[in-house]
Structures are given as C-alpha cells and as structure tokens.
Residue, then its C-alpha position, 0 to 999 in steps of 0.5 A: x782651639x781647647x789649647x788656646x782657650x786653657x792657654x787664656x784661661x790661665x792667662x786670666x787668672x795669673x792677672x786677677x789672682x795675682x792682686x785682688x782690686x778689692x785691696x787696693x789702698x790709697x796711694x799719694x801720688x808724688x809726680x806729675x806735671x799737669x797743668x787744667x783748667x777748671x772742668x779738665x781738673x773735675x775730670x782728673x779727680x773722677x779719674x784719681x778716685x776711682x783709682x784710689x789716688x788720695x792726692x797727686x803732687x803737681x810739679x811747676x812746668x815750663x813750656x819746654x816740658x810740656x811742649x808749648x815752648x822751646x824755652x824755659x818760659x811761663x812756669x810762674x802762669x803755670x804755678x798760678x793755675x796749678x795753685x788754683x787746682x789746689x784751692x778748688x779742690x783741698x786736700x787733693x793736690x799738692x804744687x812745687x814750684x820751680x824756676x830757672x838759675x837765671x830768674x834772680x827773684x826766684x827765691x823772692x817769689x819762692x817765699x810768695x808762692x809759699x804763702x800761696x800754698x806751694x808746699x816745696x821746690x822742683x829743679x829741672x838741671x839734671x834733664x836739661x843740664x846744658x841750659x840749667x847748668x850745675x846742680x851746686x852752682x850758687x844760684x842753685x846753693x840760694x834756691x836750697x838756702x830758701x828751702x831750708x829757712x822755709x822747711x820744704x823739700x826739694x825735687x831735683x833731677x838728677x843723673x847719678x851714672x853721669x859722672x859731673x852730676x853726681x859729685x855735685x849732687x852729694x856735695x848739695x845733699x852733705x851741705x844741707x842735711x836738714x833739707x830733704x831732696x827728692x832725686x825722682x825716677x831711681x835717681x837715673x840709676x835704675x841701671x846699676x841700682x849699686x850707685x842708688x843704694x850708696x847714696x840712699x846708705x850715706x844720706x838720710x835726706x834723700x828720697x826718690x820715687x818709682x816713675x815713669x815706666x821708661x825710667x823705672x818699670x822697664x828694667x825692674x820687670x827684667x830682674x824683678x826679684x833683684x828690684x824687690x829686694x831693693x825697694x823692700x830695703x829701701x822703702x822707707x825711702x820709695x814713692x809712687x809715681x807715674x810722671x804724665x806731663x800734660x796740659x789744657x789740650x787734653x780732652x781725648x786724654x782724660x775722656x779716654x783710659x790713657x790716664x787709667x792705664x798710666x795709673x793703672x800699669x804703675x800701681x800693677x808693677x808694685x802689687x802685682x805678682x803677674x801682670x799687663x801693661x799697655x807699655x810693654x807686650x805679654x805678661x809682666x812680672x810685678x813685684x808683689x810688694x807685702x802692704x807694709x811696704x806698700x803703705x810706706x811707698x803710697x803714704x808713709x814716705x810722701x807725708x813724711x816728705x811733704x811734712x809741712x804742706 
C-alpha cells in the first residue's frame, strides 16, 4: 500500500509540476466545427473562458461533417448561424466559410458572406477527395482567385503522403504565393514529418496546425523529442487547435467536461513535461514548449494568418 501511495504521489507531482496552470496564456483557437445556437453558444463561451481560449475559428460545416447529411448540403444555413455566434459575441469567434466545387455561385456568396463578416475559406477535398475532387481543379483555381482579390486565407485539407494530392497542393501553393493556406492536422503527414518540413521549407504561405489528437498528438507523444524539434523550428508556422465537430444537439457535451478535456489534453500535449489525456492511458510526454514559442503557436501565427478578419 505505502509503495502504491509514494507510486501516486509521485504520479501527482510530474503532472502539477510539469506545468504550473497559473501560466497558462491566452490561446486563439484555429479549428473547429461548431455550429449552436444562441444558449449553447453562452455555454461554450463560459467553457473558452475558463480555459483562456481568447478566440475559436469556426469552420462552415456541411451536413456530412457533422453527421445530420450524407451529402454536402446546408453549409450556407450553417455559415449563417455561425456568423450570428460572431455577431453575439465580437472578438470571440472568427467563421470560414466553405462551399462544394459544384456550387458555381460560391465565389459570388464567397464575396457576400465577406461583407457579412467571414474572415476566409475552408475546403474539404483532401478528406472527401472521391466527391470533392482535385485540389487544383478549375472550380477550385476560382475559389483560390477570390481568396486572393479579397486578401483571405485559405484552409484546405490535404493528404501530403498521398501521392495525387500532394503534386496538386504544390502546384496551388507555387501559383498563389500571396495566398496564404492553412493545410491543417500537420498536413496528414504527421507520420514522416520529412514531407512536412519540405513544404514548410519551400513555401512561405503554408501554415498548418496541431489537431486532433488522432492526427497529430498520438505519434508525437511516441517521439516527442523529435515533435519538439520540429515545432521549435517551424513555429512560426504551427497553430493550435483541437478539431471538435458539433452541433445544436449537444447539451450533455457542453454541460459536461467533454469540451474541457478536448481542450485541456491539447493545450497539456504543448505545455506540459508529463501529462494525462482522456484519449490515451498513463502518463504522457508533453512537449514542453518554451513561452516564446507558445505565444507564437497560440497568437503570433493565427493573427498573422487571419491578418484581415
């Protein structure tokens, strides 16, 4: 028993040492797809502020995304609630909007939705590539001309392991440096962080961030001195983010920790010497960013990228 209590003790103290919560800076969160209405909202706020999450990116969400479709259908109701979140609460959130190859207004209501208070675009190919199609198609090169006549950025997905994408994607990024794109969750190359530092090397407009755990915080907590390294030297160029997909219906999820521990096990994986994650068993370790580069991954990058929302 004495062995099993000095065994926790110990346990306790590489957690609360590790990272004093007292520290804990502001953090812009880049990445989510959250769609409430108007008392959800009031509880995500009160979750945000207790977790010092100074503002969240809301991604424009089809229905096949967040479950209610199997098509990629209400993104523009989706946008519009989204946008009304902004508005009830200024300087908290900030809405990309997306749309689907097919829908030959988007760049129309891409310029409508701007002057509604969008701050740029989000694409879906890369996950969906089968219905969405390439990433440098012509329909595409149009949505990336409107981004660039209104000076927003741009997040797409994309898989850099997979070798019809990942030509594509560079072909983009080459014919519209003064874009900046945001390929999110290390690009899909979180596996071989080579293909990761290669793009980041050749092309200045490129950003990318560090969710969801599944994508990102599962291989670094392996080799988290080699994750380290990388996001030390590439931090002018890392976002936080945690990547929740929700909707209305998710009254157990905000009431609950769900949302705290989504937000908490993110924010631990970059502080953190040694921590734990509902996500994964035991004690974790963290990579145990210095607060320069913190600052730069929490508020630097996203408002340089975000540079005119």
């Amino acid at each position: 028993m004495e062995k099993l209590l000095l065994l926790l003790g110990l346990v306790a103290i590489a957690y609360f040492v590790s990272f004093p919560n007292a520290s804990r800076m502001p953090a812009i969160d880049v990445h989510e797809h959250i769609v409430l209405n108007q008392t959800e909202t009031a509880k995500l706020i009160s979750v945000m502020d207790e977790l010092k999450i100074s503002k969240m990116v809301l991604l424009d969400t089809p229905g096949i995304t967040l479950g209610t479709s199997s098509n990629f259908t209400d993104y523009d109701q989706n946008v519009e609630t989204q946008l009304q979140m902004k508005a009830e609460y200024p300087g908290r959130f900030l809405v990309l909007y997306t749309y689907p190859p097919w829908d030959v207004e988007g760049p129309n209501k891409t310029e409508k939705y701007y002057k509604e208070g969008i701050g740029g675009l989000k694409f879906y190919n890369g996950v969906i590539y089968n219905l969405l199609g390439p990433i440098n198609s012509s329909q595409m090169y149009l949505a990336y001309q409107k981004a660039r006549e209104l000076n927003i950025s741009v997040l797409i997905h994309v898989e850099a392991l997979d070798p019809v994408q990942l030509p594509q994607f560079v072909q983009v990024l080459r014919d519209f440096p003064d874009v900046i794109f945001i390929c999110p969750h290390f690009c899909g190359a979180a596996r071989n962080l080579t293909v990761l530092d290669s793009l980041l090397i050749e092309h200045k407009n490129l950003f990318t961030d560090v969710g969801p755990w599944h994508r990102v915080g599962t291989y670094a907590v392996r080799n988290p001195e080699q994750f380290r390294k990388f996001v030390i030297k590439h931090q002018d160029r890392i976002m936080y983010a945690t990547d929740m997909v929700r909707a209305d219906d998710v009254n157990t999820f905000l009431s609950g920790s769900n949302m705290e521990k989504w937000l908490q096990c993110e924010r631990d994986f970059l502080e953190k010497t040694n921590f734990f994650c509902y996500k994964e068993k035991g004690l974790l370790k963290g990579l145990n960013l210095p607060q320069d580069v913190l600052k730069n991954i929490y508020e630097i990058n996203p408002e340089k990228v975000y540079r005119s929302a």
